[in-house]
C-alpha positions, 0 to 999 in steps of 0.5 A: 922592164920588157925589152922595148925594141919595136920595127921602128927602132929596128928599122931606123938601126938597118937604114943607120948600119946600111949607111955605114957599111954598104950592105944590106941589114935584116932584122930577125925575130926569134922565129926567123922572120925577117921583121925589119931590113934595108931591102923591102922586099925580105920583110916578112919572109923566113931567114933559114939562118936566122933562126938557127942563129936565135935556136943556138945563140951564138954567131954563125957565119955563112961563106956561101950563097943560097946555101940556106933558105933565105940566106945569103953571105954574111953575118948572123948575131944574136942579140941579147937584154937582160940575159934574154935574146930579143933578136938576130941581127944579119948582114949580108957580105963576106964576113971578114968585111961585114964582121965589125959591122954586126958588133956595132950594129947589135951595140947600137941596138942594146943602147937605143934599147936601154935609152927607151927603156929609161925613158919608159921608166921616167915617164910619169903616170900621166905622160904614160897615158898619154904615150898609149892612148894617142898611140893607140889611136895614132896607130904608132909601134907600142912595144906589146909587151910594155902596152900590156903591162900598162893595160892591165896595171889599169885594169883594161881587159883586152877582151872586153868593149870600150869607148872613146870620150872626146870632151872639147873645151871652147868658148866665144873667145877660144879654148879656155881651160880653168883650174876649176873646169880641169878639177871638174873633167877628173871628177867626172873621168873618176865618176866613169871609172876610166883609169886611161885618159889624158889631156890633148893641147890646147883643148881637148880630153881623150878618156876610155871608158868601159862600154858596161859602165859607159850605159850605167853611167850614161846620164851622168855625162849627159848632166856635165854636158848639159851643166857646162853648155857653152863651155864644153862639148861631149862626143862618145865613139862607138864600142871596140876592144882596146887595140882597136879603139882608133875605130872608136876614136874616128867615130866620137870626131864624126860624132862631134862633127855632127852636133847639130846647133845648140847642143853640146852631146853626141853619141857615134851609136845615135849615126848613121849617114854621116859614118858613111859619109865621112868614109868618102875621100876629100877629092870625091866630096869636093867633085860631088859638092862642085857638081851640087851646091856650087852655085847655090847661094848662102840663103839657097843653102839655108832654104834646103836645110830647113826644106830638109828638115821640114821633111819637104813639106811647103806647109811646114817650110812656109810656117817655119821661113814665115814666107809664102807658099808660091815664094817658097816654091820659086825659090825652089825652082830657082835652085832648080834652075842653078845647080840641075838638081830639083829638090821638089823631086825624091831622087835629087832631093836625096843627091842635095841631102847628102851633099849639104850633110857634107 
């Protein structure tokens, strides 16, 4: 088992010892990097005395500021797993003082290290899936090396393309997850050869799947989602590499968002306006729709839609309402009238478009 020590944890070490002593923490990487402190502003930058500390293995103590770079006064410990140096741990202070602190703070850090450790070995297989993909999509700190180890026990090459399978339960009366439809989702998961998928309480199933055989099996999971229609909706996402497939994750909800009425499979490739939209921050959509549809009614709205889909043709609209041509066209100058916006007009046909795809 890899040592399971990620900026996290060695953040949370810093802040606890920086509470107990006073002083200011860094943590070190072998190459002398500072990759977690209690003061901000080192992350990132070169601790001289650091890397001497990793090179030599052993305690160096330093009495003097600014003597070397990026050092100041203090305690410089390396820290050790499994017979491995994993780090340095740096206190800054006079070392008589902040000595004792250095031994906690690297005692601290080998049990928490252990604890994880044991709980990565304790996990089952499930709960492992689990812990990667939502990570993965969560953007959470997964130790690199145990990611690794279970990427490629699963067979998910890190250079090739994937995509994320949202599958969403539902009914009139809820999410309803039967053993039946559960034995039917693995099954299906099998079928598409994905080896990382887990089941999100209370309704919904994350599966990765490889992007070749995504488009050879592809009608497979157009046929589940047409055989469970009513009980279940089918998002794809887009193509990205496994460290990225948040990307592919944000793009199957949108996906599944944007499902038209009646139909319970989508495809993030299949969009286009709404990826943008959906890039556009909630406080800019609430002023654009406030300043568009706010004071159209429910059946204004409706008007639009099918206006839109029509493709702003009175001819169709009229076939499709069973109204008048001259009542379909006071409608529209009516909307006209409430919201400034006239959708007989190219321009802001365009601005009401987009805000009802809102």
């Amino acid at each position: 088992m890899t040592p399971y020590i990620t900026r996290a944890l060695a953040q949370q070490i810093v802040d606890t010892v920086r509470d107990l002593c006073g002083q200011n923490v860094n943590f070190i990487d072998c190459s002398g990097t500072i990759f977690a402190s209690t003061d901000a502003t080192r992350i990132g930058t070169f601790h001289e005395i650091g890397q001497q500390t990793a090179e030599r293995g052993t305690v160096i103590e330093v009495r003097e500021n600014d003597r070397f770079t990026g050092t100041q006064q203090g305690v410089n410990l390396p820290v050790y797993h499994n017979h491995k140096m994993i780090a340095v741990i740096g206190i800054t202070g006079n070392p008589d003082e902040v000595r004792k602190y250095a031994k906690l703070a690297e005692r601290i850090t080998r049990l928490l290290i252990r604890e994880k450790e044991l709980d990565a070995f304790n996990r089952t297989e499930s709960d492992k899936k689990s812990y990667i993909l939502r990570g993965l999509i969560d953007h959470e700190d997964i130790h690199p090396d145990y990611l690794r180890e279970n990427l490629t026990r699963w067979n998910i090459s890190e250079k090739k393309s994937w995509q994320l399978l949202r599958l969403k339960i539902h009914s009139d009366d809820g999410p309803v997850l039967s053993a039946s439809l559960d034995t039917a989702i693995s099954r299906l998961f099998q079928k598409l050869d994905s080896q990382l998928f887990t089941f999100v309480y209370p309704d919904e199933y994350l599966a990765v799947i490889e992007d070749k055989v995504f488009h050879r099996q592809r009608q497979i999971l157009v046929d589940f989602a047409l055989k469970y229609t009513g009980t279940l909706c089918i998002a794809v996402g887009n193509p990205s590499l496994i460290h990225e497939i948040a990307d592919s994750a944000f793009s199957a909800e949108i996906a599944m968002k944007s499902m038209p009425a009646g139909c319970n499979y989508a495809e993030a490739s299949s969009l286009d306006l709404e990826l943008i939209l959906a890039s556009i921050n909630s406080r800019n959509k609430k002023v654009f729709l406030e300043k568009t549809l706010d004071k159209l009614s429910p059946e204004d709205l409706e008007l639009l839609r099918i206006y839109f889909s029509c493709d702003m043709s009175l001819k169709k609209t009229c076939e499709e309402t069973y109204l008048h041509k001259n009542t379909i066209q006071y409608r529209l100058n009516h909307i006209h009238k409430k919201c400034g916006y006239n959708p007989r007009e190219f321009q802001d046909a365009v601005r009401l478009y987009l805000a009802l795809k809102m």
